[in-house]
C-alpha positions as CSV (number, residue, x, y, z in Angstrom):
1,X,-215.3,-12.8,84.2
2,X,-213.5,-9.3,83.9
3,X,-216.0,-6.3,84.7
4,X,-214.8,-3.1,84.3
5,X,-216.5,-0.5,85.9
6,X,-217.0,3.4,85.8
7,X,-213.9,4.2,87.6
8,X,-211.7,2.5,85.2
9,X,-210.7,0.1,87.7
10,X,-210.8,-3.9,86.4
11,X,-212.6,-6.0,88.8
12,X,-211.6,-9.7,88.4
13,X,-213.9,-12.4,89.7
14,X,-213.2,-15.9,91.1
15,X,-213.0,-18.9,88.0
16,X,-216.1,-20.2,90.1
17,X,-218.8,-17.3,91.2
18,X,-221.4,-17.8,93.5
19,X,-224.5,-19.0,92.3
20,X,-227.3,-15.8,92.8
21,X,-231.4,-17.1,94.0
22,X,-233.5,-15.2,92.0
23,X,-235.8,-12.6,94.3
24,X,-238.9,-14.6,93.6
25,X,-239.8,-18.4,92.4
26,X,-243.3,-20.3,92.2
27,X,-243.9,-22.6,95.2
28,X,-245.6,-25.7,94.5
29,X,-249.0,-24.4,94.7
30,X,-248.4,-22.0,92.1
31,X,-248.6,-19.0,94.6
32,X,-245.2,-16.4,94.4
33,X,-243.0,-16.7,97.3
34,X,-241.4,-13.6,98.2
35,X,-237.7,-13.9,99.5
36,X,-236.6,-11.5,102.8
37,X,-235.0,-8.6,101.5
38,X,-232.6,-8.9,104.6
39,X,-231.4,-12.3,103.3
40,X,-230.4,-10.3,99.7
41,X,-228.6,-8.3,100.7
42,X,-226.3,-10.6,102.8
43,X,-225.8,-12.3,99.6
44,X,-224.9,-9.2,97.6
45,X,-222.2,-8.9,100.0
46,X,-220.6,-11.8,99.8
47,X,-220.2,-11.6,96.1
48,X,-218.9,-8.1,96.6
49,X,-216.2,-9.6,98.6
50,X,-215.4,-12.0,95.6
51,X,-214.0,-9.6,93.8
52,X,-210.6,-8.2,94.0
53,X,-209.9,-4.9,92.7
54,X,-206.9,-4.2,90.7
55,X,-206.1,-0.8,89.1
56,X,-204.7,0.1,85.8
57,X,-201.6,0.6,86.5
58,X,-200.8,-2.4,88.4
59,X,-202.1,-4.5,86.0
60,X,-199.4,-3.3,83.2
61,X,-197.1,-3.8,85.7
62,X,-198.2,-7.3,86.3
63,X,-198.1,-7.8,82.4
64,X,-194.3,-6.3,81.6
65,X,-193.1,-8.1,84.4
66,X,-194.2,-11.5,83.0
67,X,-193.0,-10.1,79.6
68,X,-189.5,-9.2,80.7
69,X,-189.1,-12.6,82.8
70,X,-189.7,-14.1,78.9
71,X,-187.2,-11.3,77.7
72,X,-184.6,-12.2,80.3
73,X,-184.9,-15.9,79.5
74,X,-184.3,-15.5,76.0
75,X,-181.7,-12.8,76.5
76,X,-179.6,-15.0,78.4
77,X,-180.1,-17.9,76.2
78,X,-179.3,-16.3,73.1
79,X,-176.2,-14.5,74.0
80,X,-174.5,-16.6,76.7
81,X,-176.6,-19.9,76.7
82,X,-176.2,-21.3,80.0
83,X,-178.9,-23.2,80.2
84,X,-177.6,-25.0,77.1
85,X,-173.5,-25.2,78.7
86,X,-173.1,-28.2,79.8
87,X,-171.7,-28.4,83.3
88,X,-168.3,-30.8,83.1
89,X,-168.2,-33.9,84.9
90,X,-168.6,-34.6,88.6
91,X,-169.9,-30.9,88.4
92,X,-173.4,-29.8,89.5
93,X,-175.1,-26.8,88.5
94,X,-178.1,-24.7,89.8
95,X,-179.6,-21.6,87.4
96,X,-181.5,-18.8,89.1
97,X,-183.3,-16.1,86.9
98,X,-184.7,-13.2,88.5
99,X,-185.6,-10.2,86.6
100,X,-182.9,-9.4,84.5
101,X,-180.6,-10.9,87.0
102,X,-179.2,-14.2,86.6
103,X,-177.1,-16.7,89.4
104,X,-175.0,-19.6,88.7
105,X,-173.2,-22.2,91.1
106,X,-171.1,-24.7,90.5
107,X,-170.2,-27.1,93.0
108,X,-167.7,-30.0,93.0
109,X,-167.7,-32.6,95.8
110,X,-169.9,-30.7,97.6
111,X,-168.3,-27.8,97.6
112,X,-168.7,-24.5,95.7
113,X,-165.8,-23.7,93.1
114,X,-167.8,-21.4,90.8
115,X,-170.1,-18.6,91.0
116,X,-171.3,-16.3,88.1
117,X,-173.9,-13.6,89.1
118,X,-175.0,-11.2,86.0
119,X,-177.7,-8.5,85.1
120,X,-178.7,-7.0,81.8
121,X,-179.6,-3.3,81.7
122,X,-180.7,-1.0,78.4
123,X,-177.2,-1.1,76.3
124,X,-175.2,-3.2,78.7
125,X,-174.8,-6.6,80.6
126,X,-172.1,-6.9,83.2
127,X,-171.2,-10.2,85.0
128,X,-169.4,-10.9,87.8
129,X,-167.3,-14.6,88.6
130,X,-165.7,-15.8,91.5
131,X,-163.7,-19.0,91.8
132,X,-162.9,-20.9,94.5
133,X,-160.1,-23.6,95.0
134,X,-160.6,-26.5,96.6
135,X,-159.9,-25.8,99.8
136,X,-162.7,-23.2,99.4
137,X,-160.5,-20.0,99.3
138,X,-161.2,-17.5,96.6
139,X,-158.7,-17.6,93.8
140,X,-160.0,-15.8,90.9
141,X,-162.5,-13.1,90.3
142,X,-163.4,-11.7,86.7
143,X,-166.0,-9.2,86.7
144,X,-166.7,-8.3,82.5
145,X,-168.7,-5.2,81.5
146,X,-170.4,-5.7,77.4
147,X,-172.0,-2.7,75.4
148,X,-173.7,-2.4,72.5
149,X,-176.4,-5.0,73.1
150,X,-179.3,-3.0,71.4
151,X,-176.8,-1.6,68.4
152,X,-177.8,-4.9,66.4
153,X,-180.4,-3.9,63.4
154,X,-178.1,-1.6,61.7
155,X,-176.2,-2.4,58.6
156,X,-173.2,-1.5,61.5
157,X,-172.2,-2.5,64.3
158,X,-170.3,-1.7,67.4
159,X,-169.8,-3.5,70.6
160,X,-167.0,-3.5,73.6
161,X,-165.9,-5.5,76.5
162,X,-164.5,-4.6,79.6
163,X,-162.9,-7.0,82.2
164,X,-160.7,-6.6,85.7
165,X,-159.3,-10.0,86.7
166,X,-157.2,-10.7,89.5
167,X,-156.2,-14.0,90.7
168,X,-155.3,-14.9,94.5
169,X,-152.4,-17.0,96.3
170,X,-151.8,-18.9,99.0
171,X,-152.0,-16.3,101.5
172,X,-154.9,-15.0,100.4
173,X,-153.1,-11.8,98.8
174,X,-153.4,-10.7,95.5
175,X,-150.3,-12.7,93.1
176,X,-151.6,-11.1,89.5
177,X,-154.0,-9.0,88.1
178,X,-155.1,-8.1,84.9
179,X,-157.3,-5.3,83.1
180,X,-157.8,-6.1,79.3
181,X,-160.5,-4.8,76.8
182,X,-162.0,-6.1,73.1
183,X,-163.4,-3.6,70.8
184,X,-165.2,-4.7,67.6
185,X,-166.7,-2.7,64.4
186,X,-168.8,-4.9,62.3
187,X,-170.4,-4.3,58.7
188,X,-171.8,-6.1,56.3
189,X,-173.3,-5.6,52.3
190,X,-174.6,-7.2,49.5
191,X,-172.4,-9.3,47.8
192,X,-174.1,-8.9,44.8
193,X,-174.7,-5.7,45.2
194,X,-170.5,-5.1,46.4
195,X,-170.1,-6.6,42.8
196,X,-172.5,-4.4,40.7
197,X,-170.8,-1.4,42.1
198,X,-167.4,-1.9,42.1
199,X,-166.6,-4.8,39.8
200,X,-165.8,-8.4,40.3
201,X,-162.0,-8.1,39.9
202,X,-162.0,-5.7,42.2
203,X,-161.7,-5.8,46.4
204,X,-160.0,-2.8,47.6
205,X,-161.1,-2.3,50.9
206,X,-161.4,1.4,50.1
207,X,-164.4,0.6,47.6
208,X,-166.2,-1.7,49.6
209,X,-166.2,0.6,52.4
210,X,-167.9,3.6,50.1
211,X,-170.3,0.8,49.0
212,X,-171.4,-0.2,52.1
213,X,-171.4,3.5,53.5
214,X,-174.4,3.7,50.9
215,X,-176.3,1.1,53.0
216,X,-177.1,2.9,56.2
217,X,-181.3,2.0,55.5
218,X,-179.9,-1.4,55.7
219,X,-180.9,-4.2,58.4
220,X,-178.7,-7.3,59.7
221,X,-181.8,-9.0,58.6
222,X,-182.2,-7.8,54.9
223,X,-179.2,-9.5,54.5
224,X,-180.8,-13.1,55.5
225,X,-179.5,-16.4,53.4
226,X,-177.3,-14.1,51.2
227,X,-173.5,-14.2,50.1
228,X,-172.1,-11.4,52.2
229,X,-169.0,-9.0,52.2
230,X,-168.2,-8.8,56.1
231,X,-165.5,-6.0,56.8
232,X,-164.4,-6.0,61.1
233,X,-161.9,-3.7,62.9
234,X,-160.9,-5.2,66.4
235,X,-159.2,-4.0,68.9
236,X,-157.6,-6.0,72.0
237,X,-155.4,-4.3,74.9
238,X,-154.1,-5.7,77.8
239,X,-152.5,-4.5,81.1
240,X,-151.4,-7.3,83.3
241,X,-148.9,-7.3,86.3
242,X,-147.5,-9.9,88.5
243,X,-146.2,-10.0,92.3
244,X,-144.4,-12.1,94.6
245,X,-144.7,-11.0,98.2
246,X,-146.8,-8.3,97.6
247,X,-143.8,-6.6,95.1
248,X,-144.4,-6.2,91.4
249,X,-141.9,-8.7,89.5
250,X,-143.2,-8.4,86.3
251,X,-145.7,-6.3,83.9
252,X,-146.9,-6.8,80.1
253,X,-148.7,-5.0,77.6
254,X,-150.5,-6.0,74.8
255,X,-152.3,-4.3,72.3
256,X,-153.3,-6.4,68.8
257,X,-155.7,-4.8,66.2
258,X,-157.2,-5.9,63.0
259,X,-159.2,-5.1,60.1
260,X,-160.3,-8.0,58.4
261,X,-162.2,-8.1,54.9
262,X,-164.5,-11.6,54.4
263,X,-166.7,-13.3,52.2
264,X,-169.2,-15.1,53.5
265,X,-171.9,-17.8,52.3
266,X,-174.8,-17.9,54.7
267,X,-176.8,-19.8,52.3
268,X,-177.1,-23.7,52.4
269,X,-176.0,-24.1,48.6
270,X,-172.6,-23.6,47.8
271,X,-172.0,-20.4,46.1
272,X,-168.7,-18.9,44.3
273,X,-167.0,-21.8,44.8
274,X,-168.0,-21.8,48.8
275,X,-169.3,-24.1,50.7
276,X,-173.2,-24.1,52.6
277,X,-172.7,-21.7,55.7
278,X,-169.0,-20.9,55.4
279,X,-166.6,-18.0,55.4
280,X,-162.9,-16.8,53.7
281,X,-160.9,-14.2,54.2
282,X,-160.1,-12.0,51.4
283,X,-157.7,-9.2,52.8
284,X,-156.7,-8.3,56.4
285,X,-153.6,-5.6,58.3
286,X,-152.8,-6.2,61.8
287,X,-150.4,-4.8,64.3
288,X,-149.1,-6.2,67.3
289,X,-147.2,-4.3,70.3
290,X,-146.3,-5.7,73.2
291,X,-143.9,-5.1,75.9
292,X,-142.3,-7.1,78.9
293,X,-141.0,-5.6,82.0
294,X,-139.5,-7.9,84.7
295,X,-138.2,-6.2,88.5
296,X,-135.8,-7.4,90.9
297,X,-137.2,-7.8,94.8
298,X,-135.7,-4.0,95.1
299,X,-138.3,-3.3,92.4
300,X,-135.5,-2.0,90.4
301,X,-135.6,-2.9,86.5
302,X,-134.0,-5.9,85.5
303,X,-135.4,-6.4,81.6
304,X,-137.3,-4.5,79.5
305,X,-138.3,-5.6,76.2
306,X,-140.8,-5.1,73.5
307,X,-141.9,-6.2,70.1
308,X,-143.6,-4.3,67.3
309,X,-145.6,-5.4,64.4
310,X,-147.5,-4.2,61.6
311,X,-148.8,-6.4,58.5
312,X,-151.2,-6.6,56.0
313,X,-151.8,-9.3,53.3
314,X,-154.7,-10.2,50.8
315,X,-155.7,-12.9,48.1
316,X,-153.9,-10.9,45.4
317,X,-150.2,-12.0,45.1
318,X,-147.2,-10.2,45.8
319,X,-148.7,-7.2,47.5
320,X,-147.9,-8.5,51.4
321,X,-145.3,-6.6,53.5
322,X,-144.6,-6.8,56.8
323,X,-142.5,-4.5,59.5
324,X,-141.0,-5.2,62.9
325,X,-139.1,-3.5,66.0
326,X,-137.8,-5.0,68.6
327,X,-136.1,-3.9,71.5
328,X,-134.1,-5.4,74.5
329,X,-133.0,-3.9,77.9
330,X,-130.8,-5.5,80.6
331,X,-129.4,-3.8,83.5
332,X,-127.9,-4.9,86.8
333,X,-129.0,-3.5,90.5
334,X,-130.6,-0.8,87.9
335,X,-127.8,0.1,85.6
336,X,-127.9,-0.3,82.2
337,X,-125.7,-3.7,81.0
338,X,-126.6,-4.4,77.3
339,X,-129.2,-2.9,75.1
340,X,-130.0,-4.7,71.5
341,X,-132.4,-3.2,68.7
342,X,-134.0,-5.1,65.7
343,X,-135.6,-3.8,62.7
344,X,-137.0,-6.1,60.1
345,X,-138.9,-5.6,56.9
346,X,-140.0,-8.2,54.2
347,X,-142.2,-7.9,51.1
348,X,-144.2,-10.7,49.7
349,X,-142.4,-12.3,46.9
350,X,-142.4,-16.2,45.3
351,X,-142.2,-17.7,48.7
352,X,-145.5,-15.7,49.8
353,X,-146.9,-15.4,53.1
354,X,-144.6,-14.5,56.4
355,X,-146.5,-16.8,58.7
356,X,-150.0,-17.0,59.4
357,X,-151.8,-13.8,61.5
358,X,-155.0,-14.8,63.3
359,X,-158.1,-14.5,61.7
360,X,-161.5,-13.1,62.7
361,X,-162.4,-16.3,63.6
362,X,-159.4,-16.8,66.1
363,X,-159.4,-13.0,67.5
364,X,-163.0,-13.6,68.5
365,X,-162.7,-17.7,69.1
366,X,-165.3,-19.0,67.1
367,X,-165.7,-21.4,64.5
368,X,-167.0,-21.4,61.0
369,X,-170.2,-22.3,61.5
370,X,-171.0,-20.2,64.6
371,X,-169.7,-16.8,62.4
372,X,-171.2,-18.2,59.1
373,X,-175.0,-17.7,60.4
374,X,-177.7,-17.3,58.6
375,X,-178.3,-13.5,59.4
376,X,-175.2,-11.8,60.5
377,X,-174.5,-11.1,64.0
378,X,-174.4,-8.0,65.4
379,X,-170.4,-6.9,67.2
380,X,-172.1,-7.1,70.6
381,X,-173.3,-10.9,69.2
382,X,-169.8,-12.0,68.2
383,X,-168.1,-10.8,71.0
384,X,-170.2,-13.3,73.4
385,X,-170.4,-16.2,70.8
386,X,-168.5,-18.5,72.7
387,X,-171.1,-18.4,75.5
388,X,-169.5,-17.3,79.1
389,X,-166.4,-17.3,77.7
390,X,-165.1,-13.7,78.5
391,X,-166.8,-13.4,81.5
392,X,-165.3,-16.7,83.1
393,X,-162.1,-17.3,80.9
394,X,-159.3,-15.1,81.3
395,X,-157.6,-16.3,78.6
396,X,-160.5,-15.8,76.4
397,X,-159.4,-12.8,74.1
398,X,-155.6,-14.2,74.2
399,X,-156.2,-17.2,72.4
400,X,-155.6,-15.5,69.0
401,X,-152.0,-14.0,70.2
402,X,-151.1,-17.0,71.7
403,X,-152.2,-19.7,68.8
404,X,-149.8,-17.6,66.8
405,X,-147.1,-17.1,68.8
406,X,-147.0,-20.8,69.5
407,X,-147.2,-21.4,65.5
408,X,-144.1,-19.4,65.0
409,X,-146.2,-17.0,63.0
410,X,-144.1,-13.7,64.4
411,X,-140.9,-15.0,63.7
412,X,-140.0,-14.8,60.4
413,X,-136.4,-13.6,61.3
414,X,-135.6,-17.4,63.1
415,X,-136.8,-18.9,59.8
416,X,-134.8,-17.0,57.2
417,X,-131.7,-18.0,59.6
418,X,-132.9,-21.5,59.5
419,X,-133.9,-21.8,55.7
420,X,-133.6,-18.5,53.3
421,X,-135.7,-16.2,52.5
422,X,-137.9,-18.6,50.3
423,X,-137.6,-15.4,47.7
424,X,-139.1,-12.7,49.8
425,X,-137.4,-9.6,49.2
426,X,-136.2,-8.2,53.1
427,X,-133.7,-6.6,54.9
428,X,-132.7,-6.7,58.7
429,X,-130.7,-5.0,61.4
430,X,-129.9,-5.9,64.4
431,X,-127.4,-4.1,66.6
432,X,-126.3,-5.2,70.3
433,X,-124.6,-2.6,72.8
434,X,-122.4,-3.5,75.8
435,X,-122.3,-1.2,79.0
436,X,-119.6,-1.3,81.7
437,X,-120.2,0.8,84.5
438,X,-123.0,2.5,82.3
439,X,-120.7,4.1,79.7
440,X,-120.8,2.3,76.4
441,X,-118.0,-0.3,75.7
442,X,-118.8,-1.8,72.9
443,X,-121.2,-2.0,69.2
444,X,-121.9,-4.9,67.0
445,X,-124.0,-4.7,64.2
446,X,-125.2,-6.7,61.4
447,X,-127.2,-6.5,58.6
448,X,-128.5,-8.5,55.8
449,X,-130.8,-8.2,53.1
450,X,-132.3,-10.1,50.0
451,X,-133.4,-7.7,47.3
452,X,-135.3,-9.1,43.7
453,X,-132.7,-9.9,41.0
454,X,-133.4,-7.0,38.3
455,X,-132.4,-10.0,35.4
456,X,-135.2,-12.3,36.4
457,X,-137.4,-11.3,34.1
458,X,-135.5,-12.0,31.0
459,X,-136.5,-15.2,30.1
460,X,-136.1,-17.2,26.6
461,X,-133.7,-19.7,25.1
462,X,-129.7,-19.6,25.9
463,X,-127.7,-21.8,25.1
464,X,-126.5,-23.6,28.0
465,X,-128.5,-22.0,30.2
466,X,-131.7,-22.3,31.6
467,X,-134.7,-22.4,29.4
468,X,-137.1,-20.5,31.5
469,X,-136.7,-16.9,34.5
470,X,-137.2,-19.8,37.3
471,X,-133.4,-20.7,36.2
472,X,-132.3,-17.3,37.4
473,X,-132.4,-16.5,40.8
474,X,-135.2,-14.6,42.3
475,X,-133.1,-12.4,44.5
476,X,-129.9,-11.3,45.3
477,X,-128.2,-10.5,49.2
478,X,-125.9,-8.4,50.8
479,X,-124.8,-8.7,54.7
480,X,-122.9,-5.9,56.4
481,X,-121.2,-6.1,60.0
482,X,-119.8,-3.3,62.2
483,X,-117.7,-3.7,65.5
484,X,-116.9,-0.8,67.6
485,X,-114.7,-1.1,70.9
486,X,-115.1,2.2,73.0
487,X,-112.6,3.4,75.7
488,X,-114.1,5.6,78.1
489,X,-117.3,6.5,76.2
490,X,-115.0,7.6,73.1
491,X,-114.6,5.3,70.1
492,X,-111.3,3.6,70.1
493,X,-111.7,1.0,67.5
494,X,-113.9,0.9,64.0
495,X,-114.0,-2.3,61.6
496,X,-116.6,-2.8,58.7
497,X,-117.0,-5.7,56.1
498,X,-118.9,-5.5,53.5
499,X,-120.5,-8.5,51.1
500,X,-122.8,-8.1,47.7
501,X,-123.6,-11.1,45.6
502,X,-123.7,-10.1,41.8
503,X,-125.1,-12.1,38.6
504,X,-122.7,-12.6,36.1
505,X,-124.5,-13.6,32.9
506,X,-123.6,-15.6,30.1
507,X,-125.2,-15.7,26.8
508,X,-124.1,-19.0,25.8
509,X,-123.5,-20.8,29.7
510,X,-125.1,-21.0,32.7
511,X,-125.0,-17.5,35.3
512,X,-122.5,-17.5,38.2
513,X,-123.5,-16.6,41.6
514,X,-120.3,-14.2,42.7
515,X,-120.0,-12.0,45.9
516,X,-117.9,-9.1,46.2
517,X,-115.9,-8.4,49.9
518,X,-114.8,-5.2,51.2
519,X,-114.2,-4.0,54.3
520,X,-111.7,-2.0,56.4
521,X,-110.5,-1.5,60.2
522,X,-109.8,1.8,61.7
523,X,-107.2,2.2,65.2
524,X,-106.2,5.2,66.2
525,X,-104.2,6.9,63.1
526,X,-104.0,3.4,61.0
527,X,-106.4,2.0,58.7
528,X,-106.5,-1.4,56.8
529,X,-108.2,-2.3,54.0
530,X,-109.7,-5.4,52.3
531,X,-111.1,-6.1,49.0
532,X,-111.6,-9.6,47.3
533,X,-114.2,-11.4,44.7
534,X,-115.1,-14.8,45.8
535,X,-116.8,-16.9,42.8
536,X,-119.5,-18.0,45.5
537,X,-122.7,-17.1,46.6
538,X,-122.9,-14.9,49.9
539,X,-124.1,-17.9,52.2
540,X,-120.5,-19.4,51.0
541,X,-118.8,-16.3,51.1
542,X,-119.7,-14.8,54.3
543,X,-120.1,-17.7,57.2
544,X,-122.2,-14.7,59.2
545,X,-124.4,-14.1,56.3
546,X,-127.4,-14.8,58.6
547,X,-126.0,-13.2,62.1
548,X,-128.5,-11.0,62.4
549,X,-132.1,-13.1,61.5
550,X,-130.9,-15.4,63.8
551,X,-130.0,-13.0,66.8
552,X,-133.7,-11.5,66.3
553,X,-135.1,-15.0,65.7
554,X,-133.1,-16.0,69.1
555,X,-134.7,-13.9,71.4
556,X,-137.9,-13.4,69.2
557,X,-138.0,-17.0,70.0
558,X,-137.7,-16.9,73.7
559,X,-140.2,-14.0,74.0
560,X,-143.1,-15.4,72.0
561,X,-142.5,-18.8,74.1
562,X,-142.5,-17.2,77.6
563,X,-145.7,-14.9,76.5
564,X,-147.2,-18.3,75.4
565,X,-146.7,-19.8,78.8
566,X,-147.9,-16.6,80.7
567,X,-151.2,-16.9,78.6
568,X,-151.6,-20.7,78.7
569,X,-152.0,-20.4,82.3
570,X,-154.3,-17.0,82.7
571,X,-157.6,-19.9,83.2
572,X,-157.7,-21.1,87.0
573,X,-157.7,-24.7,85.8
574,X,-153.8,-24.1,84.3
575,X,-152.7,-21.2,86.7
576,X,-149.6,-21.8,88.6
577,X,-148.7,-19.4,91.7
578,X,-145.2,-18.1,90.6
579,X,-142.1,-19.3,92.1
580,X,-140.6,-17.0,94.6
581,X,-137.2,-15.8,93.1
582,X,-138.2,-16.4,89.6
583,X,-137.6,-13.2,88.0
584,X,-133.8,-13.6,89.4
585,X,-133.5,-16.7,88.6
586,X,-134.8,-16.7,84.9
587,X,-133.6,-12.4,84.4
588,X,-137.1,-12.7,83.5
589,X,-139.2,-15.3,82.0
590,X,-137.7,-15.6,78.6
591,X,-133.8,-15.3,78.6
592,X,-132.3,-17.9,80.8
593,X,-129.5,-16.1,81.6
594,X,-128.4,-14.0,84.4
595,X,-128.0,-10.2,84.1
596,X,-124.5,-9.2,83.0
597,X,-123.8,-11.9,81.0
598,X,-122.9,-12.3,76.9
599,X,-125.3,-12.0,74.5
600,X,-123.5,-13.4,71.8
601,X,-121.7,-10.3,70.7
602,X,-118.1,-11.1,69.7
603,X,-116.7,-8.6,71.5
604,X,-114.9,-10.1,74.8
605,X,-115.5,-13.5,72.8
């Protein structure tokens, strides 16, 4: 029984009060028999005593604490679902849930090899791992920092994660640590709506942002079981640098960004042509930088390198295009040996795509059914969808670079040298520099380029020739190569040569494929010159037609590979301590060659 009295105070009672004699009862021989007063009063106090008194205040205390032990529970389920995790084998786990605080340990054979401690907090929830080997030594800590937890009712979101990692040798010391961050923008709209405003044939992201900017009274929710138009900007950096008795050996940088444009079914009936509770990308640009630095035990510069990117490609043909830089660094006991530059552009033609960029699935690692929910998930919601993954995995936000650098999907040059151009118009140029005592000795460059053959558009009957434009070629090329010898720093020796394929047409026959050659050499006071047709195409014409893709493809090659080996082993399961005397021994982790030597350049060849 609750009794409230005039205080305001709430007196609670025992489940089981006291049973009270009443002050008078009739005897047997119907006379009253009156009860001692004394004997009352003793009673009265003891049922006084039953009763606890508990004030306002503590009692809504009381009450939000159970509430928020219900909130915590369901916080930590929903957004990181250990409970749910299942432990891998020969692995025990024990959960403790305090407050907004949460513990778990993982033990193996007794002994501890995992410990995750996090706490929730207003906008924020911050975790904290440790991982121990099995010897019991400490080998890798990643403590994670996510915003934007209550910025998830809105129409848009925002949500960012923060994370310090460092992993420990041998000796206890730290071998390589790493700061990276994710940033992610999400919005959603109508797709109905999207379509009554702007048009069905039409999805520039430009219009579907003003639509959606007319949506701010919209909720995550109103958009329950509908087809939906998802538009995401991400943003991934990372800062990570390695050390080999306690010197820095080698550092990296990389920065990816994205802005992605989807359609999305989150209905259980297939609609436009989409499956129940699935998603397709409609248009997305993306850039890429990243940069590799690798020091000798002096901590003087042995290689510097970087790489970078910017793309953007949609469902509507021929309007891809794609841009690259790329530059490379060697130097020996810190001076400069040999410096090469790349620049590459390509423009979506017949052959279409250059190589598939991740997705929003892959930048955020999650599947098609986990992104494809029925209400859409706030940024802060997609960021932790793959459970503890950021705040245990190091490798976590990597996965998308590394899934496409494995896949090739950034070399584009190594594939034209391989196979063509597949008809994507592009031109490239790559230019290698040789140092002697740090004074410029000698220059190569090469170009090549595929442009779109202005006569492949006249189509109809010839006689002889073909009967529709796929007979004629899609694009024409051109290659151009430089070599300069230098004599003190001054330029002692100039050569140049010069190819262009050309279409010569025939009303009545089939074309010909002919490339014209020119090209000179200066030395000193004399100059020779060259010209020549050759009734061949340029890839029989000029045996270095392709010098240049595959000199970026080459070390394009051997860059993506050693990133992709640095991030396969950033999780403690694949880590490996690094060798002492790898950076000499490798000039880095990606040329396997030592500093000084040829590149390739045919000067000194």
């Amino acid at each position: 029984m609750n009794i409230t009295d005039a205080t305001g105070k709430m007196r609670v009672t025992p489940s089981v009060a006291p049973s009270v004699a009443p002050s008078a009862t009739s005897s047997a021989n119907g006379r009253i028999k009156e009860y001692d007063d004394s004997s009352l009063r003793e009673k009265s106090e003891e049922i006084r005593k039953d009763f606890v008194e508990i004030s306002g205040d503590a009692l809504k205390k009381w009450v939000d604490e159970k509430n928020q032990t219900t909130e915590a529970t369901q916080f930590w389920n929903t957004y990181f679902s250990y409970d749910r995790e299942p432990a891998q084998q020969g692995v025990s786990r024990t959960i403790t849930l305090s407050g907004n605080d949460i513990e778990v340990l993982e033990y193996q054979d007794g002994k501890l090899r995992k410990k995750i401690a996090g706490t929730f907090y207003g906008d924020k929830v911050t975790t904290s791992t440790e991982i121990y080997n099995a010897r019991g030594d400490l080998a890798q800590t990643v403590d994670a920092t996510l915003t934007g937890l209550e910025d998830k009712t809105a129409w848009t979101t925002t949500g960012k994660v923060k994370r310090d990692i460092r992993w420990f040798g041998n000796d206890g010391n730290v071998a390589r640590e790493m700061k990276d961050s994710m940033e992610l923008r999400s919005s959603y709209t109508s797709y109905k709506e999207l379509m009554a405003n702007i048009g069905s044939n039409s999805l520039d992201p430009a219009a579907v942002g003003d639509t959606q900017s007319d949506q701010f009274d919209l909720t995550l929710n109103d958009l329950r079981n509908q087809m939906t138009f998802d538009s995401h900007m991400s943003k991934y950096s990372a800062v990570l640098y390695q050390y080999e008795e306690g010197m820095l050996r080698k550092s990296v940088a990389l920065s990816m960004r994205g802005d992605y444009l989807n359609l999305t079914n989150r209905t259980e009936d297939e609609q436009e042509g989409m499956g129940a509770f699935s998603t397709a990308e409609q248009a997305h640009a993306t850039e890429l930088s990243l940069s590799v630095t690798d020091y000798d035990k002096q901590g003087r510069v042995l290689q510097e390198e970087s790489l970078r990117e910017s793309e953007h490609n949609s469902n509507e043909s021929g309007d891809g295009e794609m841009k690259q830089h790329y530059t490379l660094a060697r130097y020996n006991e810190g001076t400069i040996v040999e410096r090469s530059t790349g620049d590459f552009a390509m423009k979506e033609g017949k052959g279409g795509s250059f190589g598939r960029r991740p997705s929003i699935l892959d930048t955020l690692a999650t599947s098609q059914e986990e992104y494809a929910s029925t209400v859409p998930q706030s940024a802060s919601q997609l960021l932790a969808t793959e459970s503890v993954g950021f705040a245990t995995e190091a490798d976590h936000f990597g996965y998308a670079f590394n899934n496409s650098a494995q896949a090739d999907a950034y070399n584009a040059a190594r594939r034209i040298a391989a196979f063509g151009e597949n008809q994507n118009p592009y031109s490239l140029t790559w230019t290698t520099e040789n140092y002697v005592d740090g004074k410029l000795a000698a220059r190569k460059v090469d170009e090549e380029r595929a442009v779109l053959n202005p006569a492949r558009e006249h189509s109809g009957f010839r006689t002889g020739g073909g009967l529709t434009e796929d007979a004629r070629p899609q694009t024409v090329h051109s290659s151009n190569h430089v070599e300069e010898s230098y004599r003190n720093g001054m330029l002692n020796v100039h050569a140049e040569l010069n190819f262009n394929e050309y279409i010569r047409e025939d009303a009545h026959g089939a074309d010909v494929i002919r490339t014209h050659a020119s090209g000179w050499k200066n030395t000193g006071l004399t100059r020779r010159h060259v010209d020549d047709t050759i009734n061949a195409p340029l890839y029989e014409a000029d045996r270095d037609g392709h010098a240049a893709s595959y000199a970026m493809g080459r070390v394009l090659d051997r860059t993506l590979m050693g990133m992709h080996s640095l991030f396969s082993k950033l999780d403690y399961q694949n880590y490996e301590e690094p060798e002492q005397g790898l950076s000499e021994s490798l000039s880095g982790s990606v040329f396997g060659r030592s500093p000084g030597s040829s590149s390739g350049s045919s000067f000194g060849s």
